[in-house]
ROTIMAR-813162 format. One record per atom (N, C-alpha, C): residue number from 1; residue in one letter; atom name; x, y, z. Coordinates in Angstrom, 2 decimals. Layout:
% ROTIMAR-813162
  nr rest atom      xx      yy      zz
 NUM    A   CA       X       Y       Z
...
END
This chain:
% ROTIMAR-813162
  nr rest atom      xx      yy      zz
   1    X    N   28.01   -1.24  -12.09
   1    X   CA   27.74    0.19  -12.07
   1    X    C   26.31    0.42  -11.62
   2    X    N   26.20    0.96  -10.58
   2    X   CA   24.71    1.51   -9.91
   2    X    C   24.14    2.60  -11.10
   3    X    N   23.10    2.60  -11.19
   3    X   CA   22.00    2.96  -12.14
   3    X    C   21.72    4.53  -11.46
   4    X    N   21.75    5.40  -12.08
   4    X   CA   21.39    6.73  -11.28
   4    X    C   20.09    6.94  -10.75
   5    X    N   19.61    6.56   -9.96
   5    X   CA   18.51    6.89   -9.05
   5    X    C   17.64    8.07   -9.01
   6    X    N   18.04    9.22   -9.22
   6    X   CA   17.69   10.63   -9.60
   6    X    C   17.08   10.85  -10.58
   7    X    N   17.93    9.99  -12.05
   7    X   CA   16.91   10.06  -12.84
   7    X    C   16.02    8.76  -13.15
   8    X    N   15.77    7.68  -12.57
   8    X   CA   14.92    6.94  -12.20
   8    X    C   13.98    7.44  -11.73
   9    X    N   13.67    8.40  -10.85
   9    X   CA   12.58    8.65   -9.94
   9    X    C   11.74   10.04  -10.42
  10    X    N   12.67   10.74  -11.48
  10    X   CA   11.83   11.71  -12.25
  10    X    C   11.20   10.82  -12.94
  11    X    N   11.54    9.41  -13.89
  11    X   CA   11.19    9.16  -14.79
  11    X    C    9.87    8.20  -13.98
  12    X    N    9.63    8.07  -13.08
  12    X   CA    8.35    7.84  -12.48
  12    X    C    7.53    8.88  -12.23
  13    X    N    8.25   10.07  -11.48
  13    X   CA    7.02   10.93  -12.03
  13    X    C    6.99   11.73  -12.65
  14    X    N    7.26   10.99  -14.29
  14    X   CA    6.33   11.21  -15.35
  14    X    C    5.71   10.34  -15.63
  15    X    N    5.46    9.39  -15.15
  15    X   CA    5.25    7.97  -15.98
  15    X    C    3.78    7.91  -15.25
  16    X    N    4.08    8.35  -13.58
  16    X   CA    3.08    8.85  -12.43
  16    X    C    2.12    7.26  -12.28
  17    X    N    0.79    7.18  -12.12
  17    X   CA    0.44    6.20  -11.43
  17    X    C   -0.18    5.20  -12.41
  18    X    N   -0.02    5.21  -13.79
  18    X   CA   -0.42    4.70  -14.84
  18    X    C   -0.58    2.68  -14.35
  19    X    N   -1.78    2.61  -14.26
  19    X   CA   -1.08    0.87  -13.85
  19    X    C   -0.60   -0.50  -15.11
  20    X    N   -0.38    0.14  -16.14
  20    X   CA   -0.29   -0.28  -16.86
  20    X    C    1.68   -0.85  -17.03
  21    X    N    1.97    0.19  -15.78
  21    X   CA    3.45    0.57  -16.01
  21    X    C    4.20    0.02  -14.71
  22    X    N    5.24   -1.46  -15.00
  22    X   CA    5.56   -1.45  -13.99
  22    X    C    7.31   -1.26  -13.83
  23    X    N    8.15   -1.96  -13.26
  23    X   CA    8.85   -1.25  -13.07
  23    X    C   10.33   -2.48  -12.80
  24    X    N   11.38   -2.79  -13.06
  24    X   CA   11.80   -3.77  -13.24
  24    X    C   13.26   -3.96  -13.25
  25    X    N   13.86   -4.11  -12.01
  25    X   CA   15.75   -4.02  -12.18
  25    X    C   16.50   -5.01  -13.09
  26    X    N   16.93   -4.31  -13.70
  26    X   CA   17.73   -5.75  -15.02
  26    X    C   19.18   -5.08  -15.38
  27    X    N   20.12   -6.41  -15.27
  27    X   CA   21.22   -5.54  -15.38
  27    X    C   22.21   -4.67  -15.16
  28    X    N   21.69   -4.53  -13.80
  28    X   CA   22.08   -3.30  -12.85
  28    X    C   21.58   -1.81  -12.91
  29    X    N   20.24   -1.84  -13.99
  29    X   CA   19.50   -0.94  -13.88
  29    X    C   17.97   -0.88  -13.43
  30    X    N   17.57   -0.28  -14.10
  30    X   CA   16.01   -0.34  -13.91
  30    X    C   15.10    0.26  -15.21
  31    X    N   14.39   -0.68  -15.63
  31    X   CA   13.06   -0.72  -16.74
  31    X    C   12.13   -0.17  -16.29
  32    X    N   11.49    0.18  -17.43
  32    X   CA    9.97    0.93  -17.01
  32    X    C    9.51   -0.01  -17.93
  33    X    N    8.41   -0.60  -17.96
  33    X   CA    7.85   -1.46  -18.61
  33    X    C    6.39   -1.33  -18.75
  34    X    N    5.74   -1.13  -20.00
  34    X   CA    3.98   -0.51  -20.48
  34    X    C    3.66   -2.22  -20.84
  35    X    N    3.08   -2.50  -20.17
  35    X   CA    2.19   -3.61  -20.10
  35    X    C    3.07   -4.71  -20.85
  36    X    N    4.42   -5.09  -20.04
  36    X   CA    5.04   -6.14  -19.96
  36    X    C    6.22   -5.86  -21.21
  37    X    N    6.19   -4.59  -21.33
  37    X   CA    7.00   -4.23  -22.79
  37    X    C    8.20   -3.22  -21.76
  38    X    N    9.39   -3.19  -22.33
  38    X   CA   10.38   -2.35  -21.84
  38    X    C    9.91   -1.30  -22.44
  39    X    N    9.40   -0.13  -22.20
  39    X   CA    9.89    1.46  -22.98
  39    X    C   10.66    2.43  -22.73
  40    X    N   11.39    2.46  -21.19
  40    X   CA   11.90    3.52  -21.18
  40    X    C   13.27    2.74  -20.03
  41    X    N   14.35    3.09  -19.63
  41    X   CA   15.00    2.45  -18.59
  41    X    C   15.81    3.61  -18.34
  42    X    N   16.65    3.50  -17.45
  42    X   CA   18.17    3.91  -16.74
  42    X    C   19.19    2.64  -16.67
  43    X    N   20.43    3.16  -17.29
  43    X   CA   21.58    2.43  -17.07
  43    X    C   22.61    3.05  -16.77
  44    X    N   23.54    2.77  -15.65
  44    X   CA   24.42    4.10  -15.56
  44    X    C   23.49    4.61  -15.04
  45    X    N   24.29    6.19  -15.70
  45    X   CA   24.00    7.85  -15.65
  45    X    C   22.81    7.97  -16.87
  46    X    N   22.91    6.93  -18.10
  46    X   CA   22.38    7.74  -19.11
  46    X    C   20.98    6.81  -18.85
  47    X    N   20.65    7.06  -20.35
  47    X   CA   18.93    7.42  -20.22
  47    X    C   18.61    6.12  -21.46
  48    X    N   17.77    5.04  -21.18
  48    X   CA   17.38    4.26  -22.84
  48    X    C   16.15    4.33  -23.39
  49    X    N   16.07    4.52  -24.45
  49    X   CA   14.45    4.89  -24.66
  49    X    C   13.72    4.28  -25.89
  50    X    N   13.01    3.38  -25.90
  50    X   CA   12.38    2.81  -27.55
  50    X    C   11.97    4.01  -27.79
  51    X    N   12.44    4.04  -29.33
  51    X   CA   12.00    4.80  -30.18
  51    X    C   11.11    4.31  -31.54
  52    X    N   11.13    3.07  -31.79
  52    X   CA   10.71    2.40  -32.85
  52    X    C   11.47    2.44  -33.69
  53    X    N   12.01    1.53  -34.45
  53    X   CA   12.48    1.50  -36.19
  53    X    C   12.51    2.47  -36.81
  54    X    N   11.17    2.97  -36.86
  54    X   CA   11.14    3.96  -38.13
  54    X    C   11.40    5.38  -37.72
  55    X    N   11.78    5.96  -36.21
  55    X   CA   11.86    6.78  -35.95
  55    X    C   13.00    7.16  -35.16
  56    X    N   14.23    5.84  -35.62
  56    X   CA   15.47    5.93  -34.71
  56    X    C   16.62    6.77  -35.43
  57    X    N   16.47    7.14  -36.78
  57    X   CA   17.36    7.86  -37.62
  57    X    C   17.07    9.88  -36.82
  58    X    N   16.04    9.67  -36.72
  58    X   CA   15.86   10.90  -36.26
  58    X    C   15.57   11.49  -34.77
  59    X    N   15.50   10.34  -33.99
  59    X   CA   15.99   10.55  -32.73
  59    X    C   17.67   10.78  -32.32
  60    X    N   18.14   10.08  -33.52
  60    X   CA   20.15   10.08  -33.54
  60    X    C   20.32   11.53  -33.77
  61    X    N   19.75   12.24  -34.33
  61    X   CA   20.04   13.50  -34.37
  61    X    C   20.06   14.49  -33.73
  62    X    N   19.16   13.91  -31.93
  62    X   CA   19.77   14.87  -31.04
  62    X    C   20.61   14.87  -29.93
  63    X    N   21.10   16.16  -29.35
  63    X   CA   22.38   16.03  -28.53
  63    X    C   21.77   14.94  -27.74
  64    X    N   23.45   14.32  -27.37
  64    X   CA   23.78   13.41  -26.27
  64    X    C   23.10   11.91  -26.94
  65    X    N   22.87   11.83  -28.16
  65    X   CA   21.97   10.53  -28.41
  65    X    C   22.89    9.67  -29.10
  66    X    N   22.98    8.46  -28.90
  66    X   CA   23.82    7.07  -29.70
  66    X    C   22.86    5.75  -30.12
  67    X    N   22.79    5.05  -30.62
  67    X   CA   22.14    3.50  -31.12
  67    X    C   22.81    2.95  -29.49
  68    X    N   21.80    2.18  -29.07
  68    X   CA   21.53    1.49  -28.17
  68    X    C   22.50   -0.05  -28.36
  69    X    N   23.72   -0.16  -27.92
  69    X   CA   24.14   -1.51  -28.33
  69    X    C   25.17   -2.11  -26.78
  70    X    N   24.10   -3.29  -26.61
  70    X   CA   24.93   -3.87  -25.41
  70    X    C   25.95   -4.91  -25.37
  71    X    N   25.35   -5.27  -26.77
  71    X   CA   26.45   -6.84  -26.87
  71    X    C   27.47   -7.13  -28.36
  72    X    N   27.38   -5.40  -28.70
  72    X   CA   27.97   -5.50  -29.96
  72    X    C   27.04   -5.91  -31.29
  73    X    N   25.99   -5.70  -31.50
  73    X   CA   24.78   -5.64  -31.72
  73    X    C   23.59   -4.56  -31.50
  74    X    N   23.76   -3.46  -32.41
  74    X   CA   22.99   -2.11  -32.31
  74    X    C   21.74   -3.20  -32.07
  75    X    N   20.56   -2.24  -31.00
  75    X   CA   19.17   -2.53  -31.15
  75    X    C   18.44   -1.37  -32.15
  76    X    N   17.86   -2.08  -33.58
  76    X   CA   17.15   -1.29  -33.92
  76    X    C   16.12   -0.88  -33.56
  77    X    N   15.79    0.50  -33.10
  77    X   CA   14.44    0.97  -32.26
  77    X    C   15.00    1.60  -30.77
  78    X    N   16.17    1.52  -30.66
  78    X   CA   16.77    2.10  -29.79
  78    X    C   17.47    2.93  -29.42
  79    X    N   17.42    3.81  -28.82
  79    X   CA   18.59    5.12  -28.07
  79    X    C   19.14    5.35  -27.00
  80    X    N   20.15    5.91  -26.47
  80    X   CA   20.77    5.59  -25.30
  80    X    C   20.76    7.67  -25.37
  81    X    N   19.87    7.79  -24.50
  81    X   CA   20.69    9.27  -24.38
  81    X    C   21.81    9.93  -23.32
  82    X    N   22.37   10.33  -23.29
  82    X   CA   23.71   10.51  -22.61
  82    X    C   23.43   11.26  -21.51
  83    X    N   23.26   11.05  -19.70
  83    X   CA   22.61   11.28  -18.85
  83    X    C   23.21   12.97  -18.74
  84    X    N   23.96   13.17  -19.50
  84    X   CA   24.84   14.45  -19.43
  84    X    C   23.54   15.69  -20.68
  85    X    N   23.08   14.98  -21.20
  85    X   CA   22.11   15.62  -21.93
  85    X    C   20.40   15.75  -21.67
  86    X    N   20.78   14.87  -20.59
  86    X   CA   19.08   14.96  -19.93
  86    X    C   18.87   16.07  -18.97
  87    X    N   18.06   17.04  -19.11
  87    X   CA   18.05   18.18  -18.48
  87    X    C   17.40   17.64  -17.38
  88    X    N   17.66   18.70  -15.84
  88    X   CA   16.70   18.22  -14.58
  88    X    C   15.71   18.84  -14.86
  89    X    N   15.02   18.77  -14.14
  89    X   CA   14.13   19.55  -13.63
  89    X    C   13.47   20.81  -13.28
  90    X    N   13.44   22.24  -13.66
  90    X   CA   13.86   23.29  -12.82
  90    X    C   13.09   23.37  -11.22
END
């Protein structure tokens, strides 16, 4: 499954020229990575985003959001938001 591209390329510019931030296809998607760390990606359509541990109960609480699990194994610190809930751009 090709990775949505559209929202890949907003999510650079927000991320904009930071060099700290590079950038990384895995999976058939693409990572954003803060100084060798995954923080933000595209898979699919939808959207993945560390949230940390302590702040993943309350990221679940908004639309389009699920626990991050690829191998049958939730990642704690993780969210998958549902590319159907990611607003564009105006």
């Amino acid at each position: 499954m090709a990775c949505d591209e559209g929202l890949a390329e907003r999510i650079r510019e927000r991320l904009g020229t930071d060099p700290d931030i590079t950038e990384k296809r895995v999976f058939g998607g693409i990572a954003f990575l803060h100084r060798g760390n995954v923080a933000v990606g595209v898979t699919g359509d939808d959207l993945m985003v560390r949230v940390g541990p302590d702040t993943t109960e309350q990221a679940l609480t908004r639309p389009g959001t699920r626990i991050f699990d690829m191998t049958g194994r939730p990642m704690r610190g993780w969210v998958v938001v549902a590319g159907s809930a990611v607003a564009a751009q105006p």
